[in-house]
N, C-alpha and C positions, 0 to 999 in steps of 0.2 A: 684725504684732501688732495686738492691738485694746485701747484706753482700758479700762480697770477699771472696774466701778461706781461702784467708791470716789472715786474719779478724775473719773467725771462726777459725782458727786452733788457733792463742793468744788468743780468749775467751774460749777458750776450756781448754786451757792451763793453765790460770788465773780461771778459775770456779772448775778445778779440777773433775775428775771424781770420781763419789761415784755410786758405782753398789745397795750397799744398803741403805737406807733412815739414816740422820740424822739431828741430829737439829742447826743447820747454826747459830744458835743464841751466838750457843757456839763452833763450829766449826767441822770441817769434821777430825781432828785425832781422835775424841774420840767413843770410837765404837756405833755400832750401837744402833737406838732408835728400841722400839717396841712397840710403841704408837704412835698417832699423839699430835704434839704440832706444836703450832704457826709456828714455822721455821722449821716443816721440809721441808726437801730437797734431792732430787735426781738427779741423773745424770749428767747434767753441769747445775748444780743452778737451774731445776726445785722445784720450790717454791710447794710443796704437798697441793693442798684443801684438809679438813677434809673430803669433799665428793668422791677425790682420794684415800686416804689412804688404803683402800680393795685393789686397782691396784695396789699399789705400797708397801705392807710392806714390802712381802718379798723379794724383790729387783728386781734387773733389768737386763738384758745382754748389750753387749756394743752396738749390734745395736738398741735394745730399745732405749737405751740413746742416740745416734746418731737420731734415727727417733724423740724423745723428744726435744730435740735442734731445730731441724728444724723447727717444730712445735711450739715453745715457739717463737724463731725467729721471723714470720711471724707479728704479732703484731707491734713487735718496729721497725721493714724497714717501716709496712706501716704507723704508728706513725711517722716515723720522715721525710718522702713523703710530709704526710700531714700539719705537723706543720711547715714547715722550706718554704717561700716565695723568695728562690733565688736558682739554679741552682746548687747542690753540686760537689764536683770532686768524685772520689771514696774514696780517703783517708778522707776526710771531712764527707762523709756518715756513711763508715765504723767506724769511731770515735764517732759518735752522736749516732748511734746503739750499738756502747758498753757501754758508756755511762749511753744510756735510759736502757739497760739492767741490769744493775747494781742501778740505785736510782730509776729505774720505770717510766712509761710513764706520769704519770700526775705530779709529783717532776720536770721533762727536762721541760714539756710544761711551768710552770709558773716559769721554772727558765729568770733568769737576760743570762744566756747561749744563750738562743733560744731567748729573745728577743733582746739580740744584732746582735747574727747572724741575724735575720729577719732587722735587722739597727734601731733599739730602742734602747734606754736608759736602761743600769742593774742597778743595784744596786751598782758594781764596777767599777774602771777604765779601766782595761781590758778583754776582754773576756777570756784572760787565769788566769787572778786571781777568774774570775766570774766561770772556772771551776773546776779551782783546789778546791775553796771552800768547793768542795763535797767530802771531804776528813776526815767525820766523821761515826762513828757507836756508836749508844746510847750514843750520844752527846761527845764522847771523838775521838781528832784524833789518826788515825790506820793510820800507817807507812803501810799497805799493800796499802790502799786504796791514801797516798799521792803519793806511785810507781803506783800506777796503775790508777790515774787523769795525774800524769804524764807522761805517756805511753799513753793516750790514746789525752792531748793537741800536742802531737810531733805527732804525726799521724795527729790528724786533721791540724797542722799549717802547717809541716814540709812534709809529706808523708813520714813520716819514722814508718815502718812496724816493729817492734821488741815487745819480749818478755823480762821482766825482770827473774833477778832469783833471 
């Protein structure tokens, strides 16, 4: 399957654009890095390898960043193609894809998330406590990330496409 528009226009929205590299670790208001460090980042949350950083310091135009999206993309549709053993709808796709795109693909595979959808046993009672769970950064919970585990369980439960603000 392939990500909905719908689907990229809220991750796009929720990743925020950054035409110049910054360090994600500490977030996209503070001006630009000019070095590589662990969290840089570009464009909508391209994640920078030290072995990018030449392509990418001094920044990007918005169809770079659109062609860089697409491209990042590609990975977690077929990540989650492969990982998931039942029949998705498109909201339930679109959901697992933003999901994986935000805690990464091998964090979805061995969550309690994917193995309930697949009809196993998680760790929790339901699969929407098993998703919201991922509602931490550097071990403390981030009010962006409980909006946005819960914007992305209403989507996959409900089919409801929305952006928070």
């Amino acid at each position: 399957m392939k990500t909905s528009d719908k689907a990229k226009d809220i991750m796009k929205a929720m990743e925020k654009l950054a035409l110049q590299p910054y360090d994600d670790q500490v977030g996209i208001t503070l001006r630009a890095i000019t070095s590589w460090v662990k969290g840089a980042t570009i464009g909508y949350g391209h994640l920078i390898k030290s072995s990018e950083w030449s392509t990418y310091k001094s920044g990007i135009n918005k169809n770079q960043a659109e062609d860089l999206f697409e491209k990042d993309l590609a990975p977690f549709e077929q990540a989650v193609d492969n990982m998931t053993n039942k029949k998705l709808s498109q909201n339930e796709f679109d959901a697992l894809v933003m999901l994986a795109f935000n805690i990464g693909i091998s964090a979805l595979q061995g969550s309690s998330v994917i193995k309930m959808i697949n009809g196993g046993k998680g760790s929790y009672s339901t699969l929407e406590l098993a998703w919201k769970a991922w509602n931490k950064s550097q071990g403390k919970v981030m009010n962006g990330l409980v909006k946005r585990r819960a914007l992305e369980y209403d989507l996959y439960s409900k089919g409801v496409y929305k952006y928070f603000v």
